[in-house]
C-alpha distance (Angstrom), angle and dihedral (degrees) to the residues before:
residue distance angle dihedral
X1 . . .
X2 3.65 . .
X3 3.93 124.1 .
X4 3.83 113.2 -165.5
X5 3.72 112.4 -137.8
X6 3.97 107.4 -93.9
X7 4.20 129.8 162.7
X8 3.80 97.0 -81.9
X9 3.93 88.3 -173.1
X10 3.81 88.1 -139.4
X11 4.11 95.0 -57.0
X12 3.80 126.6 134.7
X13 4.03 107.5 -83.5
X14 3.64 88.8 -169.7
X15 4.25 98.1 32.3
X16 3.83 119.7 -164.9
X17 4.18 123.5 -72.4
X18 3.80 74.8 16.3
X19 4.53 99.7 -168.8
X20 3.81 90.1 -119.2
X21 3.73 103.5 31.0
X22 3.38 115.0 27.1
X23 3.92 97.2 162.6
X24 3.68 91.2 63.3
X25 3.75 145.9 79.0
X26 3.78 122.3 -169.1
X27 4.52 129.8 173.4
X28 3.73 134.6 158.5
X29 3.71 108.6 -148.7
X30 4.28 121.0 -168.6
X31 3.40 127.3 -154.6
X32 3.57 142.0 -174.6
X33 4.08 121.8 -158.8
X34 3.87 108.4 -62.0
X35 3.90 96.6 5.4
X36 3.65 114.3 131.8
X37 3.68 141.9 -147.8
X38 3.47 142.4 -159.5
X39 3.62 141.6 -175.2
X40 4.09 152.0 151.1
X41 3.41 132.1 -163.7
X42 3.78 116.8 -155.0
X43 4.11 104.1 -148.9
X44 3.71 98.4 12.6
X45 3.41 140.6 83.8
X46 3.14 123.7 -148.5
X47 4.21 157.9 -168.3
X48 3.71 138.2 -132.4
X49 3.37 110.7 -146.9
X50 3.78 117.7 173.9
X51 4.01 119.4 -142.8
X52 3.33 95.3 -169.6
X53 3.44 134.2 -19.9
X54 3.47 136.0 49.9
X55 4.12 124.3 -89.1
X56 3.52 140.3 178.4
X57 3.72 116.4 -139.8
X58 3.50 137.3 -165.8
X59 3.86 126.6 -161.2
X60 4.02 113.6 -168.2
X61 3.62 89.2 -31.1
X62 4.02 97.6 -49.3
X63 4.11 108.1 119.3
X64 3.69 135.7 -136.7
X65 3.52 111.2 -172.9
X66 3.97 126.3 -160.8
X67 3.94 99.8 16.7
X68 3.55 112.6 -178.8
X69 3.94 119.1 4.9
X70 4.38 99.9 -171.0
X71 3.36 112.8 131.6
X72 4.11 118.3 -175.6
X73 3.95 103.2 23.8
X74 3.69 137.4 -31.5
X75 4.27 92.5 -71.4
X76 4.22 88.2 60.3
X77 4.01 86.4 91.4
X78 4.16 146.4 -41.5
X79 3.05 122.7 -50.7
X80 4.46 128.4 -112.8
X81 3.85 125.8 -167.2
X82 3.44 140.5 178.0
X83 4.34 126.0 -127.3
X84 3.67 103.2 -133.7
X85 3.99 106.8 -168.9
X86 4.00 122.5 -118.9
X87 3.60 105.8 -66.6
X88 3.46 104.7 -7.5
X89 4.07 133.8 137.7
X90 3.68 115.2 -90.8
X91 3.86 122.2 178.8
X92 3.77 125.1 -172.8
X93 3.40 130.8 -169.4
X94 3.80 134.2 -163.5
X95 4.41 122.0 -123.3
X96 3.54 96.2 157.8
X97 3.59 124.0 71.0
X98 3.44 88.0 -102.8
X99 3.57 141.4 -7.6
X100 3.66 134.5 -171.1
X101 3.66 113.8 -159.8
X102 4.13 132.4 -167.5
X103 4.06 115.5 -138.8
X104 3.88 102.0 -156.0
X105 3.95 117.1 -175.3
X106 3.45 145.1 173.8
X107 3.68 137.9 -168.0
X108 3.35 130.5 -86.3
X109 3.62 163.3 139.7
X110 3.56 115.7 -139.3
X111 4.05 146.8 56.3
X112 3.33 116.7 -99.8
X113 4.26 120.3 172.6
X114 3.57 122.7 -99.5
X115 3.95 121.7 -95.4
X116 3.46 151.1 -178.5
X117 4.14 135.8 -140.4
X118 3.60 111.3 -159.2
X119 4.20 93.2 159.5
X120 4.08 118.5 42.5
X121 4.00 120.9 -149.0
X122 3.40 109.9 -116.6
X123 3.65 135.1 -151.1
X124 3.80 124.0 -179.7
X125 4.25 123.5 -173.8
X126 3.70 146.5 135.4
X127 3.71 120.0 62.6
X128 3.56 156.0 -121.1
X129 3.92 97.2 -97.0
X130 3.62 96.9 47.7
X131 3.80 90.0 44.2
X132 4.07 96.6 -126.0
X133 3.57 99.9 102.3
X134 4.12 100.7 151.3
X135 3.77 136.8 156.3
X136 3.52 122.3 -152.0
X137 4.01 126.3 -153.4
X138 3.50 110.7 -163.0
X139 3.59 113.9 -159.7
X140 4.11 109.9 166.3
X141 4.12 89.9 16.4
X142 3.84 139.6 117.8
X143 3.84 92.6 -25.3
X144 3.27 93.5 56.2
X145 3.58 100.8 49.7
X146 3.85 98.2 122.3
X147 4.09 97.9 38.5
X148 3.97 91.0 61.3
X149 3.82 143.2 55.9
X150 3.88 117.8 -144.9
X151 3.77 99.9 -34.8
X152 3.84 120.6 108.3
X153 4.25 115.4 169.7
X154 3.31 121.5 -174.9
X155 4.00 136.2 168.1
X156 3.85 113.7 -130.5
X157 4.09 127.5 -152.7
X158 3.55 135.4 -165.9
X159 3.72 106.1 -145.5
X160 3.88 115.6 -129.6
X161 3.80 117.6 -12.2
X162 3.91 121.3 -40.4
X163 3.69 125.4 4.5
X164 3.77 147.7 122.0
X165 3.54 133.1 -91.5
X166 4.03 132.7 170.8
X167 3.94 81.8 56.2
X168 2.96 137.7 168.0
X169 3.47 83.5 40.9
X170 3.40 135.0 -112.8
X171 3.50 163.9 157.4
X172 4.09 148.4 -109.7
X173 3.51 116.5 175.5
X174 3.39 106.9 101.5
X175 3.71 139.4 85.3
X176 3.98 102.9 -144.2
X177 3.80 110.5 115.7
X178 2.82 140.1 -146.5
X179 3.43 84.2 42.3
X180 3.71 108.6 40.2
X181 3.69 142.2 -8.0
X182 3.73 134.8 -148.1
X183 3.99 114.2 -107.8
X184 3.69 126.2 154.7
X185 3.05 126.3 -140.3
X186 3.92 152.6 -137.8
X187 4.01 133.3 174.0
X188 3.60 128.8 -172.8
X189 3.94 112.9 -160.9
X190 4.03 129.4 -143.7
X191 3.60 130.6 179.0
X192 3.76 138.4 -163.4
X193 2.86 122.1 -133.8
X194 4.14 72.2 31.3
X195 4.01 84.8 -136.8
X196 3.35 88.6 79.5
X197 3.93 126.0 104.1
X198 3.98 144.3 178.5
X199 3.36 153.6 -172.6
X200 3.76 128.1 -85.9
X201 3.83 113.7 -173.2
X202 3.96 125.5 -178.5
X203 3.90 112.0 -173.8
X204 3.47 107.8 -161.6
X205 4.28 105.2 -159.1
X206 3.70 116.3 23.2
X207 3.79 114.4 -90.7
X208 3.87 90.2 11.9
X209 3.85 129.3 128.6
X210 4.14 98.1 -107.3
X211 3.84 135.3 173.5
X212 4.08 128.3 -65.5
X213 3.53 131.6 -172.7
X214 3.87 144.0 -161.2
X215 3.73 103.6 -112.4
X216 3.73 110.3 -156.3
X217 3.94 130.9 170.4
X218 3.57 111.0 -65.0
X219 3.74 96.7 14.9
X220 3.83 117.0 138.9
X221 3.74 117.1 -144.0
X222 4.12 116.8 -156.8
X223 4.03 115.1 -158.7
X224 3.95 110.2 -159.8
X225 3.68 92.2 158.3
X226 3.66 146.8 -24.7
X227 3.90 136.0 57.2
X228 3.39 119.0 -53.6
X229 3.63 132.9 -167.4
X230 3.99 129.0 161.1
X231 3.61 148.7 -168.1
X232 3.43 152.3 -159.8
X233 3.84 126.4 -140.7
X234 3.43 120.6 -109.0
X235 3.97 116.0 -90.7
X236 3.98 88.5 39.9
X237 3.18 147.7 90.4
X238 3.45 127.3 -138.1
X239 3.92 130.7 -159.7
X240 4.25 127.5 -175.7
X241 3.62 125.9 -168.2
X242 3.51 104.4 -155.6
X243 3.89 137.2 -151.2
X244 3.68 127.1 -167.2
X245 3.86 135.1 178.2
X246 3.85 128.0 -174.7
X247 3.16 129.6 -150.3
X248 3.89 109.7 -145.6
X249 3.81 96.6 4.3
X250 3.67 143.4 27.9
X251 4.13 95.8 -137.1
X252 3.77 119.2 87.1
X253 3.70 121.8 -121.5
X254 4.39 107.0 -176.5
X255 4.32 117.6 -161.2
X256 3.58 94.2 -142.7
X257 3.65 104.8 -147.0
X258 3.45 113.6 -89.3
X259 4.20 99.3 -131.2
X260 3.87 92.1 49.3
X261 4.10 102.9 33.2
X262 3.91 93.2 103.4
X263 3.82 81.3 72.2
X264 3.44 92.4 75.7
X265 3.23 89.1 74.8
X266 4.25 92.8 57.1
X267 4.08 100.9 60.1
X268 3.02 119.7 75.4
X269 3.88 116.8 -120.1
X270 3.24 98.8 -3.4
X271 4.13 87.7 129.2
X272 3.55 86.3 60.6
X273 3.89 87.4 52.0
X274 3.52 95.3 57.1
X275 3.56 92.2 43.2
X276 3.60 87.3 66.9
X277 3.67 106.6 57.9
X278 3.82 94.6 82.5
């Protein structure tokens, strides 16, 4: 499903025991300098993640000064976040002119400690000629597989201008290991020049017509089921931050789709990619 962007006035886009993705959590939050927010979310964890802007933040009383740091748009630097635990009290608090900050969460049913991320993992493959040149920014990922529950947020780059990514395609929304696992999921879309737009598609039965939609900047993009690759046009780049959620398990296990799997074997490191998403 596709959510247009809209003034969310610092409420949940993606709310919890959302119909169609349940496993997730997903706000926007704007600040000016000095503004403050605050939040909890009972059954969820959940990550700061500062688009731009800097923040401090305070989880049950345990500080994290100078979150954040990007000025311009999400390409002006790397990204930093702080793990706040299932349904604990998280205040942030604006020292930049302004900051816009992404809430990630996930489900789940324990009490982890709080954490911050000041350096991402990062993994880098495809290429130019195949047209699936991406870089990938891990922020709560492999390394911090025994710090977190379910959740794993990531920020997701097309490299130079046009491109796919998400391919080959395929699917998460099914609990049937070893072959796949069920994680929901949520994107949030940038552009630059922020003009630019794409194409998400999400095809529900192999070799089936499915669903596409007109990916503009700011759109969010919710994945219940189904394979789903997209692009940017050509002349743009395009930039996802990306929130996932499993359901009986933190690590990701992808069904690539069954007509296009034998491209696995045409991108380069794209194993490694996968490999990473644990």
């Amino acid at each position: 499903m596709h959510i247009p962007p809209f003034d969310n006035q610092n409420k949940p886009i993606v709310d919890v025991e959302d119909a169609r993705v349940p496993l997730v959590y997903f706000n926007i939050v704007k600040l000016n300098k000095g503004n403050a927010f605050e939040y909890r979310v009972p059954g969820y964890e959940t990550g700061i993640v500062p688009a731009t802007g800097t923040v401090d933040v305070e989880v049950e009383g345990e500080s994290f000064a100078a979150l954040g740091g990007r000025r311009a748009d999400v390409w002006d630097g790397n990204p930093q976040g702080v793990y706040v635990p299932v349904g604990a009290r998280a205040t942030m608090v604006c020292t930049s002119d302004a900051a816009e900050v992404f809430i990630a969460g996930a489900q789940y049913d324990k009490v982890l400690d709080p954490f911050d991320v000041r350096q991402h993992d990062l993994v880098q493959y495809g290429s130019d000629d195949t047209k699936t040149h991406r870089k990938i920014k891990h922020i709560f990922g492999q390394k911090q597989h025994d710090k977190v529950g379910r959740l794993l947020v990531s920020e997701l780059f097309t490299v130079g201008a046009g491109g796919w990514s998400g391919f080959p395609s395929h699917k998460h929304d099914t609990d049937r290991l070893p072959d796949e696992t069920r994680h929901d999921e949520c994107y949030n879309f940038r552009f630059r020049p922020n003009y630019g737009s794409g194409l998400q598609m999400l095809q529900r039965v192999d070799n089936q017509p499915g669903d596409a939609y007109h990916i503009v900047d700011g759109s969010t993009i919710l994945i219940d089921n189904g394979y789903h690759p997209c692009c940017v046009l050509p002349g743009y780049e395009m930039y996802y931050f990306t929130i996932l959620g499993g359901l009986s398990q933190r690590s990701l296990v992808q069904y690539f789709q069954p007509t296009h799997a034998a491209q696995l074997e045409t991108i380069p490191g794209i194993k490694d990619m996968i490999a990473k998403f644990k």
